[in-house]
C-alpha atoms as one frame of an Amber mdcrd trajectory, in Angstrom:
protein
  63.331   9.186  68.494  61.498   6.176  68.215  59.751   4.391  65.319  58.293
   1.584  63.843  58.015  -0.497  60.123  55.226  -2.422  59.472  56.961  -4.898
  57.048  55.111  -7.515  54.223  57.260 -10.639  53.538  55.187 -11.985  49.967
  55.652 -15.962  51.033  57.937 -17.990  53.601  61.468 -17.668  53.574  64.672
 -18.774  55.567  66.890 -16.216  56.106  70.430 -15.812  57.982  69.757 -13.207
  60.622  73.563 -12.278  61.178  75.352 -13.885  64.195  71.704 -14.966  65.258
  71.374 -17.766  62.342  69.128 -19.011  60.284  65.504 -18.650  60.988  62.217
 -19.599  58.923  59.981 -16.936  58.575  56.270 -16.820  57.117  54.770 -14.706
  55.053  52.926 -12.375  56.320  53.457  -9.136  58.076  55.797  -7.765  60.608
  56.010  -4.828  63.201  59.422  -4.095  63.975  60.041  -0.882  66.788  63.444
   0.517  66.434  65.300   3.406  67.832  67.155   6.260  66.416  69.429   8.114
  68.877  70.566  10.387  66.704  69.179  11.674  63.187  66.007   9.851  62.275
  65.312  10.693  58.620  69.051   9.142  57.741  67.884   5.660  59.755  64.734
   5.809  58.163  66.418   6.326  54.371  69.129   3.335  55.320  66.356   1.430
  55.883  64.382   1.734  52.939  67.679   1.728  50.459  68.040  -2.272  49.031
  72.165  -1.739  48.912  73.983  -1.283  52.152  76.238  -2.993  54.393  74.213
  -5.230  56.665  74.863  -3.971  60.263  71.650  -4.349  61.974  69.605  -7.736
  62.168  66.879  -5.776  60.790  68.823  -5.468  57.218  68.542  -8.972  56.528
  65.182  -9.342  56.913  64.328  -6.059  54.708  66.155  -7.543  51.916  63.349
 -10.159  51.859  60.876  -7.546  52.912  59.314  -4.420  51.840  58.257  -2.015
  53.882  54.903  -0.638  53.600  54.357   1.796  57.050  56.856   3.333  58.912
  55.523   5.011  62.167  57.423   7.771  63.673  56.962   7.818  67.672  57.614
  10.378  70.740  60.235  10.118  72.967  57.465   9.502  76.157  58.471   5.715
  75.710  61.853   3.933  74.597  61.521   1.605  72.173  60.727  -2.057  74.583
  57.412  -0.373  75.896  56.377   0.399  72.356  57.064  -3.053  71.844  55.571
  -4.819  74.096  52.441  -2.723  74.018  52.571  -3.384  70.302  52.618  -6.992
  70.935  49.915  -7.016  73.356  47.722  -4.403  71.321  47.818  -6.721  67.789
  48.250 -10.207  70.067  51.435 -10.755  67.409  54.007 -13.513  68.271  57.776
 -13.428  68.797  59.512 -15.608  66.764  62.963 -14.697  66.792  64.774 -14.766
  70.110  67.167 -11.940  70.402  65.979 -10.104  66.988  66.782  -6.574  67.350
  66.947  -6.224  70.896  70.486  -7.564  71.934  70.966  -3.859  74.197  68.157
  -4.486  75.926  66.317  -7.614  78.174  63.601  -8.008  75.627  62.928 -11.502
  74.235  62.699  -9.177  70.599  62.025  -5.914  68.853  60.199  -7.976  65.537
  56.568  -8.881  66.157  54.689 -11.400  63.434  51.619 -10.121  63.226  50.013
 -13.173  60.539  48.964 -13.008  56.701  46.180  -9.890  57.872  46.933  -6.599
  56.970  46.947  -4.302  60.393  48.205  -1.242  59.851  49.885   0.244  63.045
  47.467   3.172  64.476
């Protein structure tokens, strides 16, 4: 199962991304398409709860973050074509090199998609 969170940051921040390291990021709002191989509603509930044990480089930002859409998606794409159709769709930018997509050959999973509100369709 696939999915994605439409994320609001309220105002810049710099934030240690795990191993990746530290990164400025604006406010604004992010799309970030994610995968869950194996039972979707507990990935979706460890992504939404504030304490946890960061694993994922998604987890750091989300403790800036709040999400405000999650979108759950069929299985008729994996989680880079959502992605990149995503980014080409809401002409967002890639910021972080490597964000969420270290099992795959995209340049990142996280889109920045400005200070405008577009909620995923």
């Amino acid at each position: 199962m696939f999915y994605q969170l439409l994320i609001k940051l309220n105002s810049d921040k710099k934030l240690k991304i795990g191993a990746l390291g530290k990164f400025n990021f604006p406010g604004g709002y992010y799309v970030y398409s994610g995968s869950a191989k194996r039972n979707f509603s507990k990935r979706i509930y460890r992504h939404i709860k504030k304490k946890k044990k960061y694993k994922w480089h998604i987890d750091y930002l989300l403790k800036a973050g709040k999400i405000i859409q999650i979108k759950k998606l069929s299985d008729l794409w994996d989680e880079c074509n959502i992605h990149k159709s995503t980014l080409r769709f809401y002409d967002g930018k890639e910021l972080i090199e490597g964000f969420g997509s270290s099992d795959c050959n995209c340049k990142s999973h996280l889109i920045f998609l400005g200070k405008n509100l577009k909620l995923l369709k």
